[in-house]
N, CA and C of each residue as an Amber inpcrd file, in Angstrom:
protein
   237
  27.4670000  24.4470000  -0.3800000  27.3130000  23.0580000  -0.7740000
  26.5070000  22.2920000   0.2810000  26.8870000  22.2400000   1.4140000
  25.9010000  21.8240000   2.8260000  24.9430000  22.0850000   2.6370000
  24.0790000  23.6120000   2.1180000  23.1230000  23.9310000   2.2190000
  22.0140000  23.3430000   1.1400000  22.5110000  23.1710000   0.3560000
  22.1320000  22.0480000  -0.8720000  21.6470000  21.2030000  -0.8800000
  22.6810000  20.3980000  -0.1230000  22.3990000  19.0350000   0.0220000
  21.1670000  18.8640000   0.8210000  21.6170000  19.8540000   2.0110000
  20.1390000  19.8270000   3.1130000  18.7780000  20.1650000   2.3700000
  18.7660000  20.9800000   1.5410000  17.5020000  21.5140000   0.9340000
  17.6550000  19.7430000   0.0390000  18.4500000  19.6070000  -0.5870000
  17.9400000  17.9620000  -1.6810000  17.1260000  17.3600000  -0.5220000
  17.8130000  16.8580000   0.6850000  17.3180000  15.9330000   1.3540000
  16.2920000  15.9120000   2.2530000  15.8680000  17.8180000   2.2160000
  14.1340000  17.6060000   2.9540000  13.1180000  17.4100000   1.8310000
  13.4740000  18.1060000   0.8150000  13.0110000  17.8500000  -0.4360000
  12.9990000  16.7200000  -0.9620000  13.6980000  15.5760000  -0.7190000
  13.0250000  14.3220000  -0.9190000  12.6000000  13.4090000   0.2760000
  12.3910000  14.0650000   1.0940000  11.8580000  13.8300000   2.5210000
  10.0910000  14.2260000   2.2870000   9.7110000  15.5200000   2.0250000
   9.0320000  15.4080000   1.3920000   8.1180000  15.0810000   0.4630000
   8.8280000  14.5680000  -0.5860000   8.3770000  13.7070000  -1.9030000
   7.7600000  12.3700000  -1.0840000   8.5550000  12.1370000  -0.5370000
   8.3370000  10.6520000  -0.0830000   7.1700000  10.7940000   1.1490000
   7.4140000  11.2640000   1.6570000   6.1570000  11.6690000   2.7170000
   4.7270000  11.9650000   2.1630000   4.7060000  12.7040000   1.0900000
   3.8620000  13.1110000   0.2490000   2.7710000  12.0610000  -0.5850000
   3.6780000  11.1880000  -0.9480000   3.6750000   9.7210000  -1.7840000
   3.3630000   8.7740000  -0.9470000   3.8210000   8.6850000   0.2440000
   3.0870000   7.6940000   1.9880000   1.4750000   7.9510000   1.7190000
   1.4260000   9.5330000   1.7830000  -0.0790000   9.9510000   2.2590000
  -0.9890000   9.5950000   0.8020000  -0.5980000   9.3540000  -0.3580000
  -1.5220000   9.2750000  -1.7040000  -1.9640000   7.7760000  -1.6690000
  -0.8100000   6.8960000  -1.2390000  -0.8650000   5.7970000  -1.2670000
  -2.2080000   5.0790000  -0.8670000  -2.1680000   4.2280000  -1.8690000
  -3.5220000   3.1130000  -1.5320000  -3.5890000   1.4800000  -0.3330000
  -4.5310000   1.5820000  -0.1850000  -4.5970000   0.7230000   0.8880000
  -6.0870000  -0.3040000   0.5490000  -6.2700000  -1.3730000   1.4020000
  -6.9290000  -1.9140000   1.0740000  -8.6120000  -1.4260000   1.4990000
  -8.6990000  -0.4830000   2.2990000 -10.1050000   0.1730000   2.5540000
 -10.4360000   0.8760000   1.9490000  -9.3010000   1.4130000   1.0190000
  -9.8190000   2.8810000  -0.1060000 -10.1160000   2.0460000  -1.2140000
  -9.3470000   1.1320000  -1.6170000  -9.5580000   0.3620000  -2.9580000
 -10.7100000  -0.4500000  -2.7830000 -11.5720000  -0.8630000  -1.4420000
 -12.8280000  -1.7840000  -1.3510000 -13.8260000  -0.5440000  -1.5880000
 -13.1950000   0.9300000  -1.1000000 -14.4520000   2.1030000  -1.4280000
 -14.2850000   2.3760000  -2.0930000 -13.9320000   2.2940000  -3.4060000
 -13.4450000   2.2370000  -5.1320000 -13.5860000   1.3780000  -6.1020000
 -14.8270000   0.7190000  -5.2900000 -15.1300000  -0.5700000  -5.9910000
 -14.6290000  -1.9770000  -6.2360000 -13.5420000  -1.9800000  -5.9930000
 -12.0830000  -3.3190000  -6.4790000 -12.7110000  -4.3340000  -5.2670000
 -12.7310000  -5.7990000  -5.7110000 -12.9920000  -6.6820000  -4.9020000
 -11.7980000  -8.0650000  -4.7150000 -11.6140000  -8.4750000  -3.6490000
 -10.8700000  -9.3050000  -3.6650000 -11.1260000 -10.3570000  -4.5810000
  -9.7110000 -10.6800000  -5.2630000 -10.0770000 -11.8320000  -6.0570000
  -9.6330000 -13.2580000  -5.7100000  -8.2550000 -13.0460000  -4.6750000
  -7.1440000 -14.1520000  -4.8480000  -6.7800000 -13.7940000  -3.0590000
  -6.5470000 -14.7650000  -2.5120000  -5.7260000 -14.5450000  -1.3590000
  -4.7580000 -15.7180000  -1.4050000  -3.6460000 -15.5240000  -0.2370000
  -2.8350000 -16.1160000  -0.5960000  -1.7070000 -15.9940000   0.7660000
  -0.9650000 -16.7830000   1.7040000  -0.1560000 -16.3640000   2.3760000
   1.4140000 -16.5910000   1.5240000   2.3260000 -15.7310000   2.5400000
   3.4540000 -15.1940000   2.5310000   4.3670000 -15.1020000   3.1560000
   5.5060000 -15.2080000   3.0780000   6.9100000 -14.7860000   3.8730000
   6.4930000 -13.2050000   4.8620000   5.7820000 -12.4510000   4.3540000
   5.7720000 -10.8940000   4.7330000   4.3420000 -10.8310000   5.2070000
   2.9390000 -12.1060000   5.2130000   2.1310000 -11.8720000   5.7450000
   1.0460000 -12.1200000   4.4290000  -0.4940000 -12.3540000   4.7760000
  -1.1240000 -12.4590000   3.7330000  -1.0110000 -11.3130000   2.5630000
  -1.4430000 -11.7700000   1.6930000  -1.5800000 -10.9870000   0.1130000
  -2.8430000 -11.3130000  -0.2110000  -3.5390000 -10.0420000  -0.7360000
  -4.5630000  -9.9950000  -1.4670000  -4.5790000  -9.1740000  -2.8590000
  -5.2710000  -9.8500000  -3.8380000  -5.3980000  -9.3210000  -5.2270000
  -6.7270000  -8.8240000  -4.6590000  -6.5980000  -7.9700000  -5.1950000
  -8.2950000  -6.9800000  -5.7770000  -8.3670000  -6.4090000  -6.8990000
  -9.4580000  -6.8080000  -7.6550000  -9.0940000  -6.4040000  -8.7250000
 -10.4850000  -5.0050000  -9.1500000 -10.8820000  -4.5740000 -10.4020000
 -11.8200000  -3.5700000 -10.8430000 -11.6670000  -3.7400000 -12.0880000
 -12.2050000  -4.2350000 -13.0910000 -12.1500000  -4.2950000 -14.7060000
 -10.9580000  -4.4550000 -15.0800000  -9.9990000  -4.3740000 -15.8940000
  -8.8080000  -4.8450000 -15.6840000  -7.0940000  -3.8110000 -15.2250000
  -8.0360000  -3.4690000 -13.8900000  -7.1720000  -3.0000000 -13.1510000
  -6.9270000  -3.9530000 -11.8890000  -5.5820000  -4.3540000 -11.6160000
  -5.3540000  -5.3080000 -10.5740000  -4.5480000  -4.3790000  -9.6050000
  -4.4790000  -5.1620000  -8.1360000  -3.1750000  -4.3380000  -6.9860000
  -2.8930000  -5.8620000  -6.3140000  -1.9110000  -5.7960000  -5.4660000
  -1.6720000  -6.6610000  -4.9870000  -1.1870000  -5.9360000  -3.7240000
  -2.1620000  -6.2650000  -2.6480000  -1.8170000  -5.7260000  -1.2640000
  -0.8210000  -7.0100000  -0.2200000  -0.5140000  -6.0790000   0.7990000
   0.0420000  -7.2180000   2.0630000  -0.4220000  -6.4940000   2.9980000
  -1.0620000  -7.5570000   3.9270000  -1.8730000  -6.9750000   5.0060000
  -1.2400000  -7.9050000   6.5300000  -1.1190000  -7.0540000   7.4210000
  -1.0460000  -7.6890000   8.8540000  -2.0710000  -7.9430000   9.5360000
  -1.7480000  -9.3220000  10.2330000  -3.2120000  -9.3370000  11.0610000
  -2.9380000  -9.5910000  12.3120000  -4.0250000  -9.8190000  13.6710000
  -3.8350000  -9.7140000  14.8150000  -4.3690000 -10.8100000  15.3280000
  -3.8960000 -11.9390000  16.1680000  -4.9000000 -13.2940000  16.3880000
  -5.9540000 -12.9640000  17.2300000  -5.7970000 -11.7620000  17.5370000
  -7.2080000 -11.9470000  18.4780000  -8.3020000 -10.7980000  18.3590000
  -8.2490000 -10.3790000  16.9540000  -9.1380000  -9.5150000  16.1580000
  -9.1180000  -9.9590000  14.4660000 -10.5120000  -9.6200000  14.1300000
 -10.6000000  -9.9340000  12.4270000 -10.0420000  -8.7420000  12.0720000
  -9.2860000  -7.7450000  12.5170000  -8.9400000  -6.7590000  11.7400000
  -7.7840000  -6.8060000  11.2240000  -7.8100000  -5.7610000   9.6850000
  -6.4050000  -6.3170000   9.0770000  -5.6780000  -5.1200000   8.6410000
  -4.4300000  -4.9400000   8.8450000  -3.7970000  -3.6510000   8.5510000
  -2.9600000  -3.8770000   7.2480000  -3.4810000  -2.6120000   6.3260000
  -2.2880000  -2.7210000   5.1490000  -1.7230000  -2.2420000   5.4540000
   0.0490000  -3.6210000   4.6920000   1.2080000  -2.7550000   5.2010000
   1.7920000  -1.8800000   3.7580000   1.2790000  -2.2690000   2.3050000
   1.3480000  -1.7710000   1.6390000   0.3860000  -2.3310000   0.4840000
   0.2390000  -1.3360000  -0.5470000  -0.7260000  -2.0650000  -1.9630000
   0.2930000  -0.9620000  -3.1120000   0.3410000  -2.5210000  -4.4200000
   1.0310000  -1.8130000  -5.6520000   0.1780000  -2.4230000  -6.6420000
   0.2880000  -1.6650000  -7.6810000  -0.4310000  -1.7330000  -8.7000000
   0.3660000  -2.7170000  -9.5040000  -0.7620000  -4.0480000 -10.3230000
   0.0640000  -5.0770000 -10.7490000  -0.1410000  -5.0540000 -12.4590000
   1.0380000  -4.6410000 -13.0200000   0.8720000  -3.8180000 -14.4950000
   1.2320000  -5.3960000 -15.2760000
C-alpha cells in the first residue's frame, strides 16, 4: 500500500512538472503571433490580455523598478 501511494505521488509529481514545462508565457505567445490588447493592474501584479483571432490568455507578469523587464508568473487561456 506505501508503495502505491509513493508511485501515485511521483506520478503526479510528474504530471505536474511536465505541465510547468508546456506552459505558456508571455514571450512564447508574442512569438506566436498574439498581441497585447488590454493591460491592467492587480492585487497579484500587472495583467495582460493578448489576444490572436479569437483566441484570448490572460497573463500576470512581475516587474522590477529598476529594469523594463517583465517576468511571467503565469498565462491561462480565457474561454
Amino acid at each position: 500500500m506505501r508503495a502505491l501511494l509513493l508511485a501515485s505521488a511521483l506520478l503526479a509529481a510528474g504530471a505536474v512538472a511536465g505541465h510547468a514545462a508546456d506552459a505558456e508565457n508571455v514571450q512564447s505567445l508574442l512569438g506566436k503571433g498574439y498581441m497585447v490588447v488590454s493591460s491592467f493592474m492587480s492585487t497579484i501584479g500587472p495583467g495582460l490580455f493578448l489576444q490572436k483571432e479569437d483566441s484570448l490568455y490572460l497573463c500576470f507578469v512581475s516587474e522590477k523598478p529598476d529594469t523594463a523587464e517583465l517576468t511571467t508568473k503565469y498565462c491561462k487561456p480565457v474561454h
